[in-house]
N, C-alpha and C positions, 0 to 999 in steps of 0.2 A: 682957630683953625679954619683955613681955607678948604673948601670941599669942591673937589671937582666931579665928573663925571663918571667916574669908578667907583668916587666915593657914596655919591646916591644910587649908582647900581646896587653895591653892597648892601646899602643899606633896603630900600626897595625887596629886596633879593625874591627876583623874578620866580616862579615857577617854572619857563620856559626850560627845558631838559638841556640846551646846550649854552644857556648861561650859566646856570650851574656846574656844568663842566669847566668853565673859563673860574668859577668863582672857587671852586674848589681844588682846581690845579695848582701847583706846585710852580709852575711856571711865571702865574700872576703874582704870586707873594714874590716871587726874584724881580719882575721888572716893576712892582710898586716900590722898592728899594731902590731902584735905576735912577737918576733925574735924568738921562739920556731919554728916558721915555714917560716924562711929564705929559709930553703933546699928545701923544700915542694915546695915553687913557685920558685924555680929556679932552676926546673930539666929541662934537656934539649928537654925533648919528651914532656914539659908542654900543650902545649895544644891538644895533641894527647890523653893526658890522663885527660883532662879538658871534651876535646867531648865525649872520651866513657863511663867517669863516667856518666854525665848528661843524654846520652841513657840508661845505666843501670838506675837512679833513675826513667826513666820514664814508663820504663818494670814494676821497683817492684811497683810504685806508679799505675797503672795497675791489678796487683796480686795484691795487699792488699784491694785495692776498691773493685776486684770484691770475696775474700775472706770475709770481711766484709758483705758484700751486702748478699753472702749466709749463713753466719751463722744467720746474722738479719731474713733473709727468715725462716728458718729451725726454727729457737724459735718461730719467727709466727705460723707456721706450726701444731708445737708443740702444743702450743697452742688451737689454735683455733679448734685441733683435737682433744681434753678433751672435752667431750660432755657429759655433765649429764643425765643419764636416770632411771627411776625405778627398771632397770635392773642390767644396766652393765655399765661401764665408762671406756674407752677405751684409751689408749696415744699412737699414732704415733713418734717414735722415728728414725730418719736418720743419721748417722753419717759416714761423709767419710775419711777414711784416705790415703793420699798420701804419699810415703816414698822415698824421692830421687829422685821423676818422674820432668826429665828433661824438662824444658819448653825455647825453644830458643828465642832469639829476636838479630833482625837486628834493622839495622837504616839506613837513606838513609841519615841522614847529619856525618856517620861514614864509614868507608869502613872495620871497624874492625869487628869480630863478640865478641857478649856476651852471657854467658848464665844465666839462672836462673834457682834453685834447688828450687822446695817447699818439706820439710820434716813437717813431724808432729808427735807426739810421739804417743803411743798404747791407751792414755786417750784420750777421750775427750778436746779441747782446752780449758780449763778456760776462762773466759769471769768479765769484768764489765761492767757494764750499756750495757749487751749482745753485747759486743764488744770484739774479740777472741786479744789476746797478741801476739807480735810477736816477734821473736827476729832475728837478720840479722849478716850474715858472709860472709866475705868478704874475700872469697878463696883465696890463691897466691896473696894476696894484693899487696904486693910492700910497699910503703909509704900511701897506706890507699887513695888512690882519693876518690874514691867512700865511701868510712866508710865516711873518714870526710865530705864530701858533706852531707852523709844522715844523718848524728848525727845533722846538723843545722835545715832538711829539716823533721825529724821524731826524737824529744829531748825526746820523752818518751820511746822510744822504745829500749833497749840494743843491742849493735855493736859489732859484734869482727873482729878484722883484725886477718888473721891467714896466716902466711908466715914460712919460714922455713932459713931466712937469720936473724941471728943472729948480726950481724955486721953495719945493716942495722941504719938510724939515723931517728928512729921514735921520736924523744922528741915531737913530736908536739901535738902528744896524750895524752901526760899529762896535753892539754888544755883545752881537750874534757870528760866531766863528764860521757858523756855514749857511751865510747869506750874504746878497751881494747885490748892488743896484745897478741894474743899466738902464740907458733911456735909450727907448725908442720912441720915436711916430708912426702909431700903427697905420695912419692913413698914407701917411710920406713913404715910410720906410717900411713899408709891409714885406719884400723881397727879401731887405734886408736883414729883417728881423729870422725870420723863416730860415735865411742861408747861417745865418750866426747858431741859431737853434742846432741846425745839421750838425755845426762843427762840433757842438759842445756836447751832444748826443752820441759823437760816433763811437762803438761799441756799447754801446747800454741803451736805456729806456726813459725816452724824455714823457712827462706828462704836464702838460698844459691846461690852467687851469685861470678862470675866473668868474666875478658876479657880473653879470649886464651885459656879455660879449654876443650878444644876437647879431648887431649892428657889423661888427669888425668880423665875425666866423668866416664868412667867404672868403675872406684873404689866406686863408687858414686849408682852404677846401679845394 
């Protein structure tokens, strides 16, 4: 038996609280079954990028609770501020838009930092069952850690990994229904990145996300 790099994690079987989540998820027994995703668990910084994904998903799963929470608010609001009178019938309307405004997050079982971008387009976010849509990108991805973590952990929601290494061996994507790779060059094509975002945002809630993005933020700002 060959052992790669998941396989001595396993075996290892860190203490660290968000490996254990990767090790114990339901997600890793499907894609150790994958050969599409040989390369995927047998990078060699595997579980440096096991921990920061798992910190990143627990940021956005954070921002989307409490983004949910206030749009549910706000329809209330909405609501309950239509008051029928003999007169006059009034609607209280709030809508906030954030575009780009950087939100960070640490983690104390990581020593890396991550950030998180919420964008949102000039509409209104569309909503069912008064639930706002989201969609997530995954800056400088690399091989997608954090895409393919969230595509198991958020399956309704559309992914994109966006890198600009063309060479790069994502096959593993093609196993994931709602993920999707693009490239860009954040340094080249920073405008263009940004106006693609817009389109793919308009009516819902885009959240941008990656590890190491100090350097690229301003383009973003």
């Amino acid at each position: 038996m060959v052992w790669i790099a998941i396989d001595i994690i396993i075996e290892k079987n860190y203490e660290n609280e968000y490996i254990q989540q990767w090790l114990n998820s339901d997600f890793l027994a499907e894609i150790r079954q994958d050969p599409l995703f040989h390369s995927f668990l047998n990078h060699k910084t595997l579980k440096k990028e096991m921990t920061e994904s798992y910190a990143i998903y627990v940021r956005i799963k954070q921002i989307i609770d409490r983004l949910s929470n206030l749009t549910k608010s706000n329809n209330t609001d909405q609501t309950s501020s239509t008051t029928p009178s003999s007169t006059t019938s009034t609607t209280s309307t709030s809508t906030t838009t954030s575009e780009f405004s950087l939100v960070s997050s640490t983690s104390s079982a990581s020593s890396s930092s991550s950030s998180t971008t919420s964008s949102s387009s000039s509409s209104s976010p569309s909503t069912s069952d008064s639930q706002p849509k989201f969609v997530l990108f995954d800056i400088c991805s690399g091989k997608g850690y954090t895409a393919c973590l969230l595509s198991k952990l958020f399956p309704e929601m559309q992914i994109y990994m966006v890198d600009k290494d063309k060479k790069m061996n994502v096959k593993h994507v093609d196993s994931l229904p709602n993920v999707e790779m693009k490239y860009f060059d954040m340094c080249r094509e920073g405008k263009q990145l940004k106006t693609w975002i817009r389109s793919e945002t308009e009516g819902k809630i885009g959240l941008i996300f990656g590890s190491h993005l100090c350097v690229i933020y301003q383009r973003f700002s």
